[in-house]
TILUMTI-75664 format. One record per residue: residue number from 1; residue in one letter; z, y, x of N, C-alpha, C, O, CB in turn. Coordinates in steps of 0.05 Angstrom, whole numbers, plus 5000, padded with zeros to 4 digits. Last residue first. Glycine has a CB too. Layout:
// TILUMTI-75664
(NUM,a,(Z,Y,X),(Z,Y,X),(Z,Y,X),(Z,Y,X),(Z,Y,X)),
...
// end
This chain:
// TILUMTI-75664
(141,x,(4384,4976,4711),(4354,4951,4710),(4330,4980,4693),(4306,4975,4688),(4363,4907,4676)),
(140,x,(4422,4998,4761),(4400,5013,4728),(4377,4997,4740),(4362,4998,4759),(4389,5059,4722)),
(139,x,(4487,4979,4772),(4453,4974,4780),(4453,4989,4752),(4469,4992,4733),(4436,4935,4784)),
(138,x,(4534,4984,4756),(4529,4989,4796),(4505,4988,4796),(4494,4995,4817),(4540,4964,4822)),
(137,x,(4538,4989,4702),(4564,5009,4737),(4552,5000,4751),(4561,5010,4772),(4601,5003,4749)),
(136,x,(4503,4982,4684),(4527,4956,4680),(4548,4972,4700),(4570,4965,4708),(4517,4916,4696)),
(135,x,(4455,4995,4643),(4462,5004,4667),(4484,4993,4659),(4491,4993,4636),(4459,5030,4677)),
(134,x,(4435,4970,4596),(4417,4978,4606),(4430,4979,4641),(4418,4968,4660),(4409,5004,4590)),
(133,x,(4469,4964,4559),(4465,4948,4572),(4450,4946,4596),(4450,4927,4612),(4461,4937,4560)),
(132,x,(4485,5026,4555),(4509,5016,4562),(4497,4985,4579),(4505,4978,4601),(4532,5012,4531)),
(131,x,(4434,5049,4529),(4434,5054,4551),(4456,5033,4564),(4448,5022,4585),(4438,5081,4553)),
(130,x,(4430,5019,4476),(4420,5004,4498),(4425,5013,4526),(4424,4998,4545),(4394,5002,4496)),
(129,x,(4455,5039,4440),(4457,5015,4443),(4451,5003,4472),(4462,4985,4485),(4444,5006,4423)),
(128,x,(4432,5090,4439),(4468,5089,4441),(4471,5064,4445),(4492,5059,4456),(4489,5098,4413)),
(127,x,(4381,5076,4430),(4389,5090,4462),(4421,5087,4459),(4434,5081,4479),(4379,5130,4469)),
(126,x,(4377,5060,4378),(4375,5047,4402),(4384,5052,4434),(4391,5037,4453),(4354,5045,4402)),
(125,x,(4391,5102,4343),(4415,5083,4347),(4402,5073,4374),(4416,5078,4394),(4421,5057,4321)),
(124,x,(4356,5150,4347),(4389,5157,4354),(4399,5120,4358),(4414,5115,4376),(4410,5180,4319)),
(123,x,(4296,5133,4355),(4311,5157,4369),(4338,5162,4378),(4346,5171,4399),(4311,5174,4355)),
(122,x,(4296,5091,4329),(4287,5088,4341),(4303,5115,4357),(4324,5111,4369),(4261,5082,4334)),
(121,x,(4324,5100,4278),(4330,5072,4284),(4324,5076,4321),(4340,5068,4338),(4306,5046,4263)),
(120,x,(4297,5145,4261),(4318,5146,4263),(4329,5135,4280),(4342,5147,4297),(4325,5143,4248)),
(119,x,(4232,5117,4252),(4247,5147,4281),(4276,5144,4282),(4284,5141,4305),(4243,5190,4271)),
(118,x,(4262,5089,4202),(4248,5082,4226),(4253,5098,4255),(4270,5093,4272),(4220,5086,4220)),
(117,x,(4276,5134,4167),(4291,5108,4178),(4289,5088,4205),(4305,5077,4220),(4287,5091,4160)),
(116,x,(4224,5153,4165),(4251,5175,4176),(4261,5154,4186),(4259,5150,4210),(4273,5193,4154)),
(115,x,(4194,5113,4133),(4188,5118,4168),(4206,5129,4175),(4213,5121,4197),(4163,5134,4179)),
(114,x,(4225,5109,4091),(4222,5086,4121),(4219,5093,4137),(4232,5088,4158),(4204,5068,4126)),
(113,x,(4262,5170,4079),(4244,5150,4080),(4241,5125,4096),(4255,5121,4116),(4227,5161,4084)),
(112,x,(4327,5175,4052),(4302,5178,4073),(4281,5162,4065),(4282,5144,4048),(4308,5170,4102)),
(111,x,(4391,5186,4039),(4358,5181,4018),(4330,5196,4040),(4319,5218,4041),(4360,5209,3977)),
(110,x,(4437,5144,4066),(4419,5168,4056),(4389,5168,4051),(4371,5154,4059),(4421,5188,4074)),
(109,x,(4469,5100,4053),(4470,5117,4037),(4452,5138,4031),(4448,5149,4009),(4488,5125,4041)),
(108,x,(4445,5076,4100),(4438,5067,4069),(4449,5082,4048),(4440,5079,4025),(4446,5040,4063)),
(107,x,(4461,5102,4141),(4434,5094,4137),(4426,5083,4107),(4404,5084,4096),(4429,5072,4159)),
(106,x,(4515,5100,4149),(4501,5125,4145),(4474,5121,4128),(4467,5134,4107),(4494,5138,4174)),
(105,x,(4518,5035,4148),(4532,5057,4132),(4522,5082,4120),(4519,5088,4096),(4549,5065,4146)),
(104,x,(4498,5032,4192),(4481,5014,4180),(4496,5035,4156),(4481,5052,4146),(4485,4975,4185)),
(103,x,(4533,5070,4232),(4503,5072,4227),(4483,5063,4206),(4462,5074,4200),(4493,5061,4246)),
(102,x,(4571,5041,4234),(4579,5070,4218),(4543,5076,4221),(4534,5091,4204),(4609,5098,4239)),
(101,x,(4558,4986,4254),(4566,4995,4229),(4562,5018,4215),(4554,5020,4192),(4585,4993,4229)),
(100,x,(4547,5009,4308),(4517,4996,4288),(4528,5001,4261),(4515,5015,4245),(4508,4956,4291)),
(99,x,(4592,5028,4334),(4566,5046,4326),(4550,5028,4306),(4541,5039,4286),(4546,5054,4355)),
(98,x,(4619,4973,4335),(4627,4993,4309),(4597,5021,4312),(4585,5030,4292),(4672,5010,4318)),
(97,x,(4592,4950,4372),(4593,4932,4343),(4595,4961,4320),(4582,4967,4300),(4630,4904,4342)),
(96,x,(4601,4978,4420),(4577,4973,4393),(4577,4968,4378),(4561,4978,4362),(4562,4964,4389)),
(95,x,(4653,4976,4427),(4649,5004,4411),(4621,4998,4407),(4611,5012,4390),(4655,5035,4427)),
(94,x,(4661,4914,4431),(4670,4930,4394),(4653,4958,4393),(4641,4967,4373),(4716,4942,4389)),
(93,x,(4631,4910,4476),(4619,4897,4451),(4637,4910,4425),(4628,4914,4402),(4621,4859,4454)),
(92,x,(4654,4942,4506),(4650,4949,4507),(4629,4934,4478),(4615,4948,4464),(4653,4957,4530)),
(91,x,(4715,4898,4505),(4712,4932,4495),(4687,4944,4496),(4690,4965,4484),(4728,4953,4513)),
(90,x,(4689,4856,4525),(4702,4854,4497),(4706,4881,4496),(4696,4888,4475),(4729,4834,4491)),
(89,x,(4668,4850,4580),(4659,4858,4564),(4664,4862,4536),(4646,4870,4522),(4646,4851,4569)),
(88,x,(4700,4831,4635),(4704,4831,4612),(4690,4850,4597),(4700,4873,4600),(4726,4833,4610)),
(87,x,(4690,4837,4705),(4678,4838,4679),(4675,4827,4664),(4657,4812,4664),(4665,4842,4677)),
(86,x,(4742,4862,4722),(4744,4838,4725),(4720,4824,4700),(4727,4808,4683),(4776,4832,4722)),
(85,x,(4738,4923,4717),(4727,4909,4739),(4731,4874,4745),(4726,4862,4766),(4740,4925,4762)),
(84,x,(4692,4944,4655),(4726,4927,4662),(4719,4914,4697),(4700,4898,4702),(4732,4889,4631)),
(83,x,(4663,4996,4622),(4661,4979,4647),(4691,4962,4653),(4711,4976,4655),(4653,5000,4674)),
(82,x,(4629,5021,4576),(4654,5009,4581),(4652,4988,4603),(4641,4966,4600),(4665,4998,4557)),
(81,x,(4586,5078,4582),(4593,5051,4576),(4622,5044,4587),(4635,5058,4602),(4572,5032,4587)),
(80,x,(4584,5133,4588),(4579,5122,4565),(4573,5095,4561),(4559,5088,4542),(4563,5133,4556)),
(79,x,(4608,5148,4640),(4582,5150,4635),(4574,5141,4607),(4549,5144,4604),(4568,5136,4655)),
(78,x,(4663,5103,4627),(4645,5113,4642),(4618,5127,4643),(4602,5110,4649),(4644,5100,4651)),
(77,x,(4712,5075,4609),(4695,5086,4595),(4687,5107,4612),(4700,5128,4613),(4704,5093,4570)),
(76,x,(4746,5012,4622),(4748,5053,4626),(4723,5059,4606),(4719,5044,4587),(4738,5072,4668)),
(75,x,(4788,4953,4601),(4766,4972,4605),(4762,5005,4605),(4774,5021,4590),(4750,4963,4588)),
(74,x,(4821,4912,4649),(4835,4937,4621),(4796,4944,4634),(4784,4943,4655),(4879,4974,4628)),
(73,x,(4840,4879,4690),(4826,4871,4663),(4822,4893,4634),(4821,4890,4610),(4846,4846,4654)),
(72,x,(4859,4903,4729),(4825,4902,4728),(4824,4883,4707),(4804,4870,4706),(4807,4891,4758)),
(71,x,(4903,4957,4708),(4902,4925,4707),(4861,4920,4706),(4845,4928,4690),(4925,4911,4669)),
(70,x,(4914,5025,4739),(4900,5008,4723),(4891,4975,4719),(4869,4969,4728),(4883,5018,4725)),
(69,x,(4956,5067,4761),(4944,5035,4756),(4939,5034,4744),(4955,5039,4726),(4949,5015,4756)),
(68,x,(4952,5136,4767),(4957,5111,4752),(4949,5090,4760),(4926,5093,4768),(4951,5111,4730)),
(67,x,(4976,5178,4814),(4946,5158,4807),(4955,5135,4797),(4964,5117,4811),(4925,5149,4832)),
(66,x,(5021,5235,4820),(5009,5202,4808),(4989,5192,4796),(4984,5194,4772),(5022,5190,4793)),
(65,x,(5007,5281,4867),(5011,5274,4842),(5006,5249,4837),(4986,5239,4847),(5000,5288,4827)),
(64,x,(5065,5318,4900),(5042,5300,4897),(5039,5294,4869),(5055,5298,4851),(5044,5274,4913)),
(63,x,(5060,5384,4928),(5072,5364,4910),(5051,5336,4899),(5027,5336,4893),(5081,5382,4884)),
(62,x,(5046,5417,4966),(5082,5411,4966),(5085,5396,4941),(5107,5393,4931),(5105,5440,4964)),
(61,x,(4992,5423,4967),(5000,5408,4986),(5043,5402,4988),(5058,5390,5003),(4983,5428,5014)),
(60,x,(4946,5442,4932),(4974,5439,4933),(4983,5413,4944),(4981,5391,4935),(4984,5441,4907)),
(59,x,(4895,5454,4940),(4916,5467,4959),(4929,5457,4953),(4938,5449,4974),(4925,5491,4961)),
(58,x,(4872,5385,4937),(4866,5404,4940),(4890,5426,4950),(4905,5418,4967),(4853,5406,4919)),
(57,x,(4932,5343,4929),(4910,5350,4918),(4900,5380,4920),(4913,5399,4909),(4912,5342,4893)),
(56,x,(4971,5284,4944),(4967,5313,4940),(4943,5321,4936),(4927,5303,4942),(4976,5327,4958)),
(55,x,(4980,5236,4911),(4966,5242,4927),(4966,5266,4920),(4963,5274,4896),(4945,5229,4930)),
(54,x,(5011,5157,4904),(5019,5190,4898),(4996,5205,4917),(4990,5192,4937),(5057,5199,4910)),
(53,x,(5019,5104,4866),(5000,5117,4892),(5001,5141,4886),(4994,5149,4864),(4968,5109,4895)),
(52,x,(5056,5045,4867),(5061,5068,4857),(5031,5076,4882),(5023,5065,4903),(5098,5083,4859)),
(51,x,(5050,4986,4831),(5051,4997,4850),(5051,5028,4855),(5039,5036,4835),(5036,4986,4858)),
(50,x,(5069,4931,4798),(5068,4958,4794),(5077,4965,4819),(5098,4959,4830),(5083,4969,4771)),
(49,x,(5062,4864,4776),(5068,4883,4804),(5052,4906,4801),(5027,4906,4800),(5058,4868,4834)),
(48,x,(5057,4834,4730),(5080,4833,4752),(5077,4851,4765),(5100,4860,4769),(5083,4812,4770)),
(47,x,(4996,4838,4734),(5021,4846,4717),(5046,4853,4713),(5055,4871,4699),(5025,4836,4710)),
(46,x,(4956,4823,4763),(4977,4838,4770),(4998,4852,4754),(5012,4872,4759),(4968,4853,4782)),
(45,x,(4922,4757,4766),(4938,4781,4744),(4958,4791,4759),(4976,4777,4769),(4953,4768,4714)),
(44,x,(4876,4740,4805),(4892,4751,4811),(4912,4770,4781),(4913,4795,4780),(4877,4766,4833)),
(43,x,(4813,4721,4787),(4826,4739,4794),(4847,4735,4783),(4848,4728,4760),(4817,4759,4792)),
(42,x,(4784,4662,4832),(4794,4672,4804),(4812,4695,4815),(4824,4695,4837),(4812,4648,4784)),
(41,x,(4734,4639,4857),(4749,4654,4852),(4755,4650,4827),(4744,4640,4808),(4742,4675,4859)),
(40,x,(4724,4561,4872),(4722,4577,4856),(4733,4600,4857),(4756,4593,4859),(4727,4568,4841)),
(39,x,(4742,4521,4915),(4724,4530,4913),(4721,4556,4892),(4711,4575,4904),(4710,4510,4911)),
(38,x,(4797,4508,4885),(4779,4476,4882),(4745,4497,4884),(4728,4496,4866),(4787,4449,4838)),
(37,x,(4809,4568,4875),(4821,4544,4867),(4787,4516,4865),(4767,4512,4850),(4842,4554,4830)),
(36,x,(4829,4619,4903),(4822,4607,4903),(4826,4576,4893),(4844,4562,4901),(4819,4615,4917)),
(35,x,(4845,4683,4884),(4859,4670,4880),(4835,4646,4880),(4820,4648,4861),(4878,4678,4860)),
(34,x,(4840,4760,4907),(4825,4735,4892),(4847,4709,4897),(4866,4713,4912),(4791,4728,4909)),
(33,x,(4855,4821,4881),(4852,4798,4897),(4849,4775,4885),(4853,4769,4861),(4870,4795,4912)),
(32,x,(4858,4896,4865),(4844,4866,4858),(4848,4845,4881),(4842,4854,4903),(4810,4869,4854)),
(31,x,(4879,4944,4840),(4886,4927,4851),(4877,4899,4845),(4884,4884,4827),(4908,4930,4849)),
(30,x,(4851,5001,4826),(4863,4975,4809),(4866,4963,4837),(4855,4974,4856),(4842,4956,4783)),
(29,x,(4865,5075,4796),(4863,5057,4815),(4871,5030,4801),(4886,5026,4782),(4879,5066,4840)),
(28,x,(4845,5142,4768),(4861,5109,4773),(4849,5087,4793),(4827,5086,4803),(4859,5090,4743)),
(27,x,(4831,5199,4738),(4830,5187,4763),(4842,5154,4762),(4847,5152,4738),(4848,5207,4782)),
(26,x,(4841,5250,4717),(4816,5225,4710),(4808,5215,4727),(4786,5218,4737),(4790,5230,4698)),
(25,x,(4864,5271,4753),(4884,5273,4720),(4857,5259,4706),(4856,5259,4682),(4895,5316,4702)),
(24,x,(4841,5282,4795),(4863,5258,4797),(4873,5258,4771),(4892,5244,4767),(4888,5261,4819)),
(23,x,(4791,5292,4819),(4803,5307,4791),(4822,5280,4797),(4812,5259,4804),(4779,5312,4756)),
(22,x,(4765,5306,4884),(4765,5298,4853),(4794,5295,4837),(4815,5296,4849),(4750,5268,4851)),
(21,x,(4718,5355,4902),(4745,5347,4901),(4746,5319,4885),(4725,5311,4874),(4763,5370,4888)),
(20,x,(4680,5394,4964),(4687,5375,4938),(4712,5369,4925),(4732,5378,4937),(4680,5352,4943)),
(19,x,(4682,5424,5000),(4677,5437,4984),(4673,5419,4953),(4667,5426,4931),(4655,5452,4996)),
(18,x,(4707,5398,5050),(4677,5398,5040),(4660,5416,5021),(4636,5421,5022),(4675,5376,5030)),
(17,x,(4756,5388,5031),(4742,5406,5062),(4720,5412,5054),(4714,5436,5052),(4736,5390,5093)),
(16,x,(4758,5361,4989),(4770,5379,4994),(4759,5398,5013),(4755,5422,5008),(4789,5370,4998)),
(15,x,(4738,5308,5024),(4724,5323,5004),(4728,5352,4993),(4708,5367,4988),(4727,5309,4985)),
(14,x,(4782,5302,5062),(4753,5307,5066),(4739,5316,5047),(4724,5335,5053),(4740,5287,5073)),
(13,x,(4820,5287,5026),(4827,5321,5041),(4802,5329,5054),(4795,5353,5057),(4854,5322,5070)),
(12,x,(4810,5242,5002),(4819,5272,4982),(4815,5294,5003),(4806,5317,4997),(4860,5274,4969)),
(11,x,(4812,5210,5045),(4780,5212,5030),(4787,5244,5003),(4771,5260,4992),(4772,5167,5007)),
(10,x,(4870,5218,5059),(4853,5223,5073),(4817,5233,5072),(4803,5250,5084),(4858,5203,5082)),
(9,x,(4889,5188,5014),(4891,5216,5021),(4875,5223,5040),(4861,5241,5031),(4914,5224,5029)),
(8,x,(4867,5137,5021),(4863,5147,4991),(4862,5186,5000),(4845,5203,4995),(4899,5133,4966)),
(7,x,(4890,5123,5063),(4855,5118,5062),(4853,5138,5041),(4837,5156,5044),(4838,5084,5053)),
(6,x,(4943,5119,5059),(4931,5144,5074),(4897,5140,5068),(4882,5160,5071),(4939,5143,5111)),
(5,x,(4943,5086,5012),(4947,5109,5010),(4939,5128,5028),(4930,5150,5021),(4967,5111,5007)),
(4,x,(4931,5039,5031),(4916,5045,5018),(4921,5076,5007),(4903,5089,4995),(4913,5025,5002)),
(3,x,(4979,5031,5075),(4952,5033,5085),(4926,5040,5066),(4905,5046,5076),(4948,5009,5096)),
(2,x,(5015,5034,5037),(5015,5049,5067),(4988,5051,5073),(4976,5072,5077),(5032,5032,5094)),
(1,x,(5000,4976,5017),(5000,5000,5000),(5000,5025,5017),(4982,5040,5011),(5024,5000,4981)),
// end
């Protein structure tokens, strides 16, 4: 932890220098290790073990502040998808599930046409659907 903290501060005070920063009040950290069994990873539940990471920030240098943990089974919400670093996809399948609903909803109450329905289908729901599968956090297929 000593050692992931000065890395942590250290990459704050370069950016800082730089004329960059980042925002530690939308900030977290996870803790991942692997757990081998008969060849296979498996991750590691850190449940048990709460770790603290404090980091001063930009000028203020007389007080630190706390970078939450985050369990790499919990999902964030990134760029407009839900990313989990132990990838679990069950948060990011409800907030589709529930766009299609409040969509299929909207959509039949209002008095359009096919084709409107159509552009509609095509303009607003697909891109909310698809950008999330589209790009996963580390690649854009």
């Amino acid at each position: 932890m000593r050692d992931l903290h000065h890395l942590c501060q250290k990459w704050e005070r370069v950016l800082f220098t730089t004329g960059g920063a980042i925002n530690l009040s939308k900030s977290f950290w996870v803790l991942m290790a692997w757990q081998w069994k008969k060849g296979n990873p498996l991750l590691k539940s850190w449940s048990s073990h709460s770790h603290s990471l404090s980091l001063m920030s930009g000028y203020n240098t007389s007080q630190a502040i706390q970078v939450p943990q985050m369990s790499p089974y919990d999902a964030y919400r990134t760029l407009g998808a839900y990313l989990s670093p132990s990838g679990n996809q069950e948060k990011a399948y409800q907030v589709l599930r529930q766009k299609s609903l409040d969509y299929v909803a909207k959509i039949q109450s209002a008095s359009i046409t096919k084709e409107a329905t159509l552009w509609s289908y095509i303009l607003y729901l697909l891109p909310q659907l698809t950008y999330s599968m589209i790009y996963d956090g580390y690649h854009a297929y």
